[in-house]
GUMIRO-149677 format. One record per residue (C-alpha): residue in one letter; x, y, z. Coordinates in steps of 0.5 Angstrom, whole numbers, padded with zeros to 4 digits, always signed. Example, Ala and Ser with C-alpha at 12.3 -4.5 7.8 and 13.67 -1.06 7.14 Angstrom:
2
a+0025-0009+0016
s+0027-0002+0014
END
This chain:
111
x+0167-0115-0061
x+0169-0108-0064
x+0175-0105-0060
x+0174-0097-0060
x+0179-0093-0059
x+0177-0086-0057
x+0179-0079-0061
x+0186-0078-0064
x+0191-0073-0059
x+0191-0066-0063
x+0197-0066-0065
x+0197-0073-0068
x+0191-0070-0072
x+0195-0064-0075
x+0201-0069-0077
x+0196-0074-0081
x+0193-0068-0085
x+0199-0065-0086
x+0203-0072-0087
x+0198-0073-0093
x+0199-0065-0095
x+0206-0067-0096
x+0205-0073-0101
x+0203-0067-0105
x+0209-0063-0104
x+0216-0062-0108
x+0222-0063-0103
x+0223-0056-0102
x+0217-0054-0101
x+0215-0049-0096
x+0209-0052-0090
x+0204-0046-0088
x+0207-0042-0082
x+0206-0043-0075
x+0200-0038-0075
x+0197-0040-0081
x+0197-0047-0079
x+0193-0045-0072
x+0188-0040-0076
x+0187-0047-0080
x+0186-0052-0076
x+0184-0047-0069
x+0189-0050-0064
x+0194-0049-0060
x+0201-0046-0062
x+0204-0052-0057
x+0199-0056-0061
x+0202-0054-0067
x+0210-0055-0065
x+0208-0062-0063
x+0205-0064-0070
x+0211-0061-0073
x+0215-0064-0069
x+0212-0071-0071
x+0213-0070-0077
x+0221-0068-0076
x+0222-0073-0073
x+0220-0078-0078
x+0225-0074-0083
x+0218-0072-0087
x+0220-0065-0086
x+0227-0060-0084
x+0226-0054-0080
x+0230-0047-0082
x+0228-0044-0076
x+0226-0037-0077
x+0225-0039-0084
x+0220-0044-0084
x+0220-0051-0084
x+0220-0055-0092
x+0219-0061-0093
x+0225-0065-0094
x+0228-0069-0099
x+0230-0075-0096
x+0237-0075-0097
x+0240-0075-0090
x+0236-0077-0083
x+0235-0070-0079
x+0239-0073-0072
x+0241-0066-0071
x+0241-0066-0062
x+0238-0058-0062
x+0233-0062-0066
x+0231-0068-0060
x+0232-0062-0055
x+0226-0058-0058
x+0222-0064-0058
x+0224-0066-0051
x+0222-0058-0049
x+0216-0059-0054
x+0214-0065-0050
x+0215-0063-0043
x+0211-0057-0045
x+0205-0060-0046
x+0205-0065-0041
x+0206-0059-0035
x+0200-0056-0039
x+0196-0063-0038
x+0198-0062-0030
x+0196-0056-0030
x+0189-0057-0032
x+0189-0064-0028
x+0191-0060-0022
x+0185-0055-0023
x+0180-0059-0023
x+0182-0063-0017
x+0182-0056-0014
x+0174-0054-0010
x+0172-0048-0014
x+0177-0049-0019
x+0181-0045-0017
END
């Protein structure tokens, strides 16, 4: 028996494609913008953030803030508290937004 599994959540999907872009990267170097990253891959900002977030998370990438974020070097793990918050409001974010779209649909006329 063949266990399927249905299609991967979006923001995972980003992290793969960019945690294999990384592999080819330099530590130093500079990931594409939030924006680049949306008009690549056509989704949301929040979609975006939680990908990144990943990736943060794993210590594969540093956030600069209004700088950008670069891929790490791998010599101090990010345990930054600042960091887990955004990860959590990031989280939290995206789960509203599921509510909300869970909620519409029990609404008659969707609205």
């Amino acid at each position: 028996m063949t266990v399927t599994r249905g299609p991967k959540p979006k923001a995972v999907e980003v992290a793969d494609v960019l945690r294999d872009d990384i592999k080819r990267m330099k530590p130093g170097d500079k990931l594409p913008s939030q924006r680049e990253l949306m008009d690549r891959f056509g989704y949301a900002s929040q979609t975006i953030q939680n990908g990144l977030a990943a990736l943060r998370a794993e210590g594969l990438i540093v956030s600069a803030g209004n700088l950008g974020n670069f891929v790490s070097d791998g010599s101090a793990p990010n345990n930054d508290v600042r960091d887990d918050i955004k990860e959590i409001r990031s989280q939290i974010q995206a789960l509203a937004e599921r509510l909300e779209a869970l909620e519409q649909r029990s609404v008659p006329g969707g609205a």
